[in-house]
N, C-alpha and C positions, 0 to 999 in steps of 0.2 A: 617455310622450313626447308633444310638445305639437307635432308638426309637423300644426298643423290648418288650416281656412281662412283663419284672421286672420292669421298665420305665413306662410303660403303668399304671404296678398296684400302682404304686408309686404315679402317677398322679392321677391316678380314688379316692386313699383316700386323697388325698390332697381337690380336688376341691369336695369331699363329704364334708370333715370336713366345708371345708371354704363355699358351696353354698347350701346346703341342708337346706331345707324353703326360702329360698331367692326368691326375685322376681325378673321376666324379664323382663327390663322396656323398654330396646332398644334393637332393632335386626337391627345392620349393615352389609352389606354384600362388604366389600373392593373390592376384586377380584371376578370370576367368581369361584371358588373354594375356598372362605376363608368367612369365618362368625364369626361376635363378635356380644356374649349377654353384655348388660350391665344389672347387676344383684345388685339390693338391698339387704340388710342384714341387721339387727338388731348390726352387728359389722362394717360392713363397705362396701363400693359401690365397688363391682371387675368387674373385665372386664373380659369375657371366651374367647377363641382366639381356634378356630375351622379350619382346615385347611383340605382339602384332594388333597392339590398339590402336585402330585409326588416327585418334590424337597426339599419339607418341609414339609408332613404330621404330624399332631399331634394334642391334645387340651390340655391347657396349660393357666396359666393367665398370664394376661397381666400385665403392670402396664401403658401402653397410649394406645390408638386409634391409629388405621390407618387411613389414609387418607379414607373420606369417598364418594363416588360417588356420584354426584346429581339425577342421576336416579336409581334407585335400581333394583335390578336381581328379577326375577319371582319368584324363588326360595323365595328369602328373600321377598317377599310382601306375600308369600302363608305364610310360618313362620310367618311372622309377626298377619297376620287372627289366627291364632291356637295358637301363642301362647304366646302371648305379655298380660301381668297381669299371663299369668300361674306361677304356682309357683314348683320348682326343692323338690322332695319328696326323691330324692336320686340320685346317679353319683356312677356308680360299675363299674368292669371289669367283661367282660364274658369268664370265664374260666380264661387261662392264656393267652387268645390270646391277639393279641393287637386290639381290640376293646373295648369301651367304653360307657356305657348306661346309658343316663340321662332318669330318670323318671318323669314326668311333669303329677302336677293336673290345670286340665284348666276347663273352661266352652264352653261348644258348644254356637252355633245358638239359644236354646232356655232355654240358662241360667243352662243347666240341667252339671252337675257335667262331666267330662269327662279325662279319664286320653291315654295321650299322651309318647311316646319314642323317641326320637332322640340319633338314634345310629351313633356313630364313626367308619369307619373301617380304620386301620393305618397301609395301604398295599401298600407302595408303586406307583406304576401306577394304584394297583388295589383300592386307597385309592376313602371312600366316604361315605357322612355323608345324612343318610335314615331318615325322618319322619314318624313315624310305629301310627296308630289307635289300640290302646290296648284293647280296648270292643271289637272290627271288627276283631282284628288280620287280619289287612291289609295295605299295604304301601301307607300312602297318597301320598308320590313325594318325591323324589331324588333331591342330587343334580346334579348328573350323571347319566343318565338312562342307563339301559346296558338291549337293546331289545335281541332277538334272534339270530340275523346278527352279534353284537358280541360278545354271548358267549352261547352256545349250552346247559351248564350245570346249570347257574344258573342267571336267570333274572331279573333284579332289576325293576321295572315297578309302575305306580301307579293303585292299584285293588289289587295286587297279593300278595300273601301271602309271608310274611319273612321268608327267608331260611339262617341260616349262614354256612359262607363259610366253607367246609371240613376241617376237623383236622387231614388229611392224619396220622392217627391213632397214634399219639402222645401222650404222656402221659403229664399230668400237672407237670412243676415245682416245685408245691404242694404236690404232691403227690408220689417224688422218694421213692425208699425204700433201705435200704442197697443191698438189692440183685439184683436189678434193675442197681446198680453201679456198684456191682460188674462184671455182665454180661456186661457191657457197656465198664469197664476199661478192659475187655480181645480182646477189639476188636484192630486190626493194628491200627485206628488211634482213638484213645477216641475223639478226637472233633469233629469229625466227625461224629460221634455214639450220643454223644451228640446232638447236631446240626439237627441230622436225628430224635432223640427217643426221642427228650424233646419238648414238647410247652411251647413255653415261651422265649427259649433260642435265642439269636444273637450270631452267629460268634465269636463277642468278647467276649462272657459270656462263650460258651465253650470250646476256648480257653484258657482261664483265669480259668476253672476249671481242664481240662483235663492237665495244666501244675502242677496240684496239685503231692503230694510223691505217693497217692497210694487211691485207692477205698473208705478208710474210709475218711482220711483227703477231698475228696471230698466232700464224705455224710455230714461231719461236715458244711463243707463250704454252700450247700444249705442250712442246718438246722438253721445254723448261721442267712443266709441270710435271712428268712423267720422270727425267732421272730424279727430280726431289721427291716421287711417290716410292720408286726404287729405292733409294737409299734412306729414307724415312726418315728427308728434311723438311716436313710440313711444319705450319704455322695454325695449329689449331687455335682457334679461337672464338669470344661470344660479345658477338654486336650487342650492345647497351642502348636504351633510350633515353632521354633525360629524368625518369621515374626511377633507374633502377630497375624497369624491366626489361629481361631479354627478348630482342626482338628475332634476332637468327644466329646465326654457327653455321663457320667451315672450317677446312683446315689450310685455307688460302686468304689472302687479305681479299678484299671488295670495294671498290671501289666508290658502291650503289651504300655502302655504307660508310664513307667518309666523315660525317658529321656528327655521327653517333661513336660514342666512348666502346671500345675494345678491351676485354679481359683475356690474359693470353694464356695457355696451358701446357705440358710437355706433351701431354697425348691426348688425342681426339675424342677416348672415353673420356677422360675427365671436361675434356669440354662437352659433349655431348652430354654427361649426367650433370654441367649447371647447368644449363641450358633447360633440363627438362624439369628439372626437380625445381628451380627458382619461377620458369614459369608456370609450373602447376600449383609453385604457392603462391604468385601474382594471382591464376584465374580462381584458385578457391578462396581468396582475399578478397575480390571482387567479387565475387559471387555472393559470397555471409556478408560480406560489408553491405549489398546492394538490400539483401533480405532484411537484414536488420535497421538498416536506414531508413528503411521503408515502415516498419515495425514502429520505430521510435517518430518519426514522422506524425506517423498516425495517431498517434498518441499524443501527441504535442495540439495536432488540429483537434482533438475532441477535449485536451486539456482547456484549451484556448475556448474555444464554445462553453463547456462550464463554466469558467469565470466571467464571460460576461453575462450567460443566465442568470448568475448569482450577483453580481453587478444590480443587474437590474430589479430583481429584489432585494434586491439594497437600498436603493430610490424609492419603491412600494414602501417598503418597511421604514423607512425612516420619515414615514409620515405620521411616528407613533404621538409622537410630541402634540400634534396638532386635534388626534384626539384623546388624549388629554384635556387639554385645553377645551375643548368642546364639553367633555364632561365634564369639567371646575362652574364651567358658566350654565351651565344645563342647572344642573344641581343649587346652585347660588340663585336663579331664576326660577323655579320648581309654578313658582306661583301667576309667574306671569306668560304662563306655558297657553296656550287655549288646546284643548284637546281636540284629536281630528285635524289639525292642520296637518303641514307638508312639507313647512319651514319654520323658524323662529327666530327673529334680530334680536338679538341681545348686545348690549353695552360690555366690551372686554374691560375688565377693571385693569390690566395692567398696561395697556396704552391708551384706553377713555375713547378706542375706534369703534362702528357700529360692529358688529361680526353677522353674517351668516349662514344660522348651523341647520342644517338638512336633518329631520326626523322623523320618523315610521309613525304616520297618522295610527297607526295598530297597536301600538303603547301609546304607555300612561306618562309623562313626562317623566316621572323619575325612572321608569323603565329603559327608556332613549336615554336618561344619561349614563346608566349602567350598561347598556351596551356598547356606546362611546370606551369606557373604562374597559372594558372586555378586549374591544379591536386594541386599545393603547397598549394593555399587558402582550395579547398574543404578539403585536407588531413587537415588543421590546422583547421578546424571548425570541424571534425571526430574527431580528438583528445581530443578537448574540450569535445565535445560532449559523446566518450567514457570514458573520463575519470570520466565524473558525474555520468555516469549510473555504473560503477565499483563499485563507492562511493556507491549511493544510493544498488544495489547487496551487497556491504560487510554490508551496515548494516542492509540490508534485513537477511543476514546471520545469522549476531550476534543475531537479534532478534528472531529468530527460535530458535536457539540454546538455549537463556535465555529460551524458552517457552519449549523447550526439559527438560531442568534442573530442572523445576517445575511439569512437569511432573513425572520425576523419584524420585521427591523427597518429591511426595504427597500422601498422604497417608487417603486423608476422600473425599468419593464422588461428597459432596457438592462442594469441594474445584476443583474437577475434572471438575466439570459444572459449574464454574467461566469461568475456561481457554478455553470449548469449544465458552462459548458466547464472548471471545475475540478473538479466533479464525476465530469464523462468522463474531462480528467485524472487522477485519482486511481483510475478504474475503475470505481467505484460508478455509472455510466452508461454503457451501451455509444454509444459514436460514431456518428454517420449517415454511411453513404456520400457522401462529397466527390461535387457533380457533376464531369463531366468537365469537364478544365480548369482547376479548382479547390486540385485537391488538396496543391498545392504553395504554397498562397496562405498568405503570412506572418502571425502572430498580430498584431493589432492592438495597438498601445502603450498602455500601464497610464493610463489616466484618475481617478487618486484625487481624494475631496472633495478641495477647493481653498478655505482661507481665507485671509482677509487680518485680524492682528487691529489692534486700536485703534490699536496705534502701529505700526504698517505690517509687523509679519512674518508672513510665509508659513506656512501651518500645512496642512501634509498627512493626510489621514486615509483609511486603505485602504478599497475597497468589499467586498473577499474578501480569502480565507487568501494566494490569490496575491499581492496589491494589498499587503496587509500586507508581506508578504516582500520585494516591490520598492521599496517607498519605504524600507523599513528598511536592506535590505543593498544598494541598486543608487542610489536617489536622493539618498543622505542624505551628508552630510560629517561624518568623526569628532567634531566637536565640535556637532553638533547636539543637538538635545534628544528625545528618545524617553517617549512615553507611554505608557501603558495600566492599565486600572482594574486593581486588586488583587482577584486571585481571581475578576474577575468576567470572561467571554467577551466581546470585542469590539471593535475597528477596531485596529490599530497607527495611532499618529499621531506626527509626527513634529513640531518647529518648526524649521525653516530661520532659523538665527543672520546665515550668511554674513560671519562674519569678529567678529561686534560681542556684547556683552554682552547677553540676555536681558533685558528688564525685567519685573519680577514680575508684572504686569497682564497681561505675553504669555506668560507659566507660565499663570496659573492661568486665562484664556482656553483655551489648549489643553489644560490638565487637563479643563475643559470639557466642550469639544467632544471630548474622547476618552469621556466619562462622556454623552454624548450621544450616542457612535455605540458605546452597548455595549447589553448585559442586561439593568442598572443605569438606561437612559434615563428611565423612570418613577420613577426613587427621589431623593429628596433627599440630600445630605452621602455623596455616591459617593467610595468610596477610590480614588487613582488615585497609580499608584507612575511616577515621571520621573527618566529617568538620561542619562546621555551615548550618544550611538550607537558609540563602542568602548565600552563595557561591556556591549554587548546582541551575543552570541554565539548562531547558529543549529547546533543538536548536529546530527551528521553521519547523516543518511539520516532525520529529522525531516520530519512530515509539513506541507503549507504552513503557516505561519502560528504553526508551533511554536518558539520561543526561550528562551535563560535570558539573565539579566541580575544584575548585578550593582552595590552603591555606588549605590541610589536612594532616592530621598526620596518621601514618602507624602503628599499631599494631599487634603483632602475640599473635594469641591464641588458644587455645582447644578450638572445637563445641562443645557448650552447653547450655541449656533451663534453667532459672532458676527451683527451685521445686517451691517456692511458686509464683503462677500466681492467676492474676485477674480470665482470662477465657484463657481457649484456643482458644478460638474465638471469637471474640467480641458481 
């Protein structure tokens, strides 16, 4: 992460230009670590977006809210006393470091003029955002206190005088000098010397200089760098990986990242907020994906063990036939039984072979043949009986499996916490206690993909087993058109006719995009079977997403999404 001091200085002139006289008319505090001002301007209402969580420090604008707490953090009500109507008289970097100082004129207690500081530090673990009294030159309150117990050298407290953290004797970015480089490019490794002898610098910025030809073309490149941070000719931007995830941001190209795809921005908030908002919904994608794959997983192994328990009393039980058989000839023999034996050979009448039927010396002949008749009944109601619950296990199966295939093949969080509340549905997750208050709050309505194709019809496609089942049997009008690849797990899609003849280009576009939202998305020449929506019947006590269908026709095609859509989500 490149939140370093060229980033830093980049942001402190941005939200100078844009909030300096501006007012602070709301202070939310989202997390325990994060704060938005909403701030008036004579150009226009921005949001400041404040952060000192390890994983995402920064300040940056915004362009929405976060979810906002109904109770709010001590922190943000003491903010709120000091400095709600205050108005921002400036927003600078101190030094090169990556810190960040909003200067605020507010009124005290008794109306009398009073000017306030709200510093940024953008350290990592050590990140945290101080409210300083500038008459007092003293810390009204943290958001993180850091007493004595944990750090020896420097206290963050409310009373106590602001100290900023050491510049373990760095020189400013500002400030190199050709000779300064030259002493630096004779070191074994210039980025490292860099990295050691510069404030300012990240990893990837002295990397990216120390790969330069030689000492001057360095010196040039800081020099460069500096009138385009002056005149705020940056090139903000966010490194891509071939997933679509973001791997870094600056406001400088990189070189370290030549291979990877570039998304480019006007201003360094807006890249800084993709940047953090796409990758916190990669890691909580990854995170529900990883839980719930694991979930369904496990359920698949212990599916898979039932069926062939029951397999195997399948083979037991389908030895009903032979006693049977045993008791036809028991019975028909009665008389040439000798009582007290152990065994008895009898002639089978219907292929003239001797047989050997095993019998309980503790009965009477016709007793051993009624208990023969006994095991044949129990075995032929075991059989019935095993062969349902096989049934209802295989499609216990298939249905894991479709919910595994939506799983690997989703990709927006939302869509992630569909499939767990089907999950819970379905049992394979136990439910969280509703907060109070809650518990009665209605299921939100089915948001399936949403396309538009070339010649303007609407093409639906489920995100889950549930989503399947809604747009099939709740959204759909009898003569629509119903999709799904053959044989293979994956979306129910629908195309909305609304009254008019399909044309073939809007078939095989939703054949598509049904071959796009399955198993099958990586394969070329995908089979996909399309019928009318009454030919697609859902069997009774069928688990989501399970249907038969009837009168369809089979198409092969390339996965693909139209470009021009309504919504990608409804």
């Amino acid at each position: 992460m490149a939140f370093d001091g060229i980033v830093t200085a980049a942001v402190a002139q941005e939200i100078n230009r844009a909030c300096t006289l501006g007012k602070i008319e709301k202070i939310y505090q989202p997390d325990k670590d994060e704060l938005v001002f909403h701030i008036h301007t004579p150009a226009a209402n921005l949001k400041l977006y404040l952060s000192c969580n390890p994983s995402h420090p920064g300040v940056y604008l915004i362009p929405g809210s976060p979810v906002n707490p109904q109770e709010p953090g001590s922190f943000c009500m003491l903010l709120r006393k000091h400095l709600l109507g205050s108005r921002i008289s400036s927003v600078h970097q101190m030094d090169s470091e990556r810190i960040i100082e909003i200067l605020l004129e507010t009124r005290d207690e008794m109306n009398f003029r009073a000017n306030k500081k709200l510093i940024v530090e953008i350290m990592g673990k050590h990140s945290n955002i101080i409210l300083l009294d500038m008459d007092k030159d003293r810390i009204i309150d943290t958001i993180k206190r850091v007493p004595l117990d944990v750090s020896r050298d420097r206290q963050i407290l409310p009373g106590l005088p602001y100290e900023y953290p050491q510049n373990q004797n760095k020189i400013s970015f500002r400030q190199i000098t050709s000779g300064l480089m030259d002493e630096i490019s004779g070191d074994n490794d210039p980025a490292e010397g860099l990295l050691a002898r510069i404030q300012g610098f990240s990893p990837q910025i002295a990397q990216e200089v120390a790969g330069l030809e030689n000492s001057s073309t360095r010196t040039e490149w800081i020099s460069s760098l500096l009138k385009r941070l002056d005149r705020g000719e940056l090139e903000p931007q966010v490194f891509i990986d071939k997933d679509n995830s973001p791997v870094d941001f600056h406001v400088v190209p990189l070189h370290r990242y030549a291979a990877y795809q570039t998304v480019k921005f006007d201003t360094a908030s807006q890249a800084i907020d993709y940047y953090y908002t796409n990758k916190a919904s990669t890691d909580r994608l990854r995170q529900k994906a990883t839980g719930l794959q694991k979930t369904v997983s496990t359920a698949i192994k212990k599916n898979l063990l039932k069926q062939k328990r029951i397999r195997e009393d399948l083979l037991q039980a389908e030895e009903a036939e032979r006693f049977r058989l045993f008791g036809e000839l028991l019975t028909a023999n009665l008389h040439a039984i000798t009582p007290g034996t152990s065994s008895v050979s009898v002639q089978n009448y219907y292929d003239g072979k001797e047989v050997e039927i095993p019998v309980d010396k503790r009965l009477t002949p016709a007793q051993n043949a009624q208990s023969y008749y006994k095991k044949y009944n129990k075995s032929k109601r075991s059989v019935l009986e095993k062969t349902r619950m096989l049934a209802e296990t295989q499609a216990e199966h298939e249905y894991l499996d479709s919910v595994s295939v939506f799983l690997d093949i989703t990709r927006d969080p939302a869509v992630m916490d569909t499939i767990r509340e089907e999950l819970t549905e379905t049992g394979y997750l136990r439910s969280k206690a509703e907060p109070r208050g809650k518990a009665n709050k209605k299921k939100g309505k089915a948001l399936p993909f949403r396309y538009v194709t070339d010649d303007g019809f609407v093409v639906l496609a489920g995100r889950n087993n549930n989503e399947n089942d809604d747009i099939t049997f709740k959204q759909s009008q009898r003569n629509d058109l119903w999709f799904h690849t053959k044989d293979i797990h994956g979306a129910h899609v629908v195309l909305k006719v609304d009254g008019k003849e399909p044309t073939e280009n809007a078939i095989f576009q939703a054949a598509a995009i049904a071959a796009y939202h399955s198993k099958g998305k990586a394969s070329d020449n995908v089979p996909v079977d399309y019928t009318r929506i009454r030919y697609v019947k859902k069997p009774q006590g069928a688990k989501p997403g399970k249907c038969i269908y009837t009168e369809q026709k089979t198409l092969y095609v390339t996965p693909s999404i139209p470009q021009s859509t309504e919504s990608s989500e409804g």
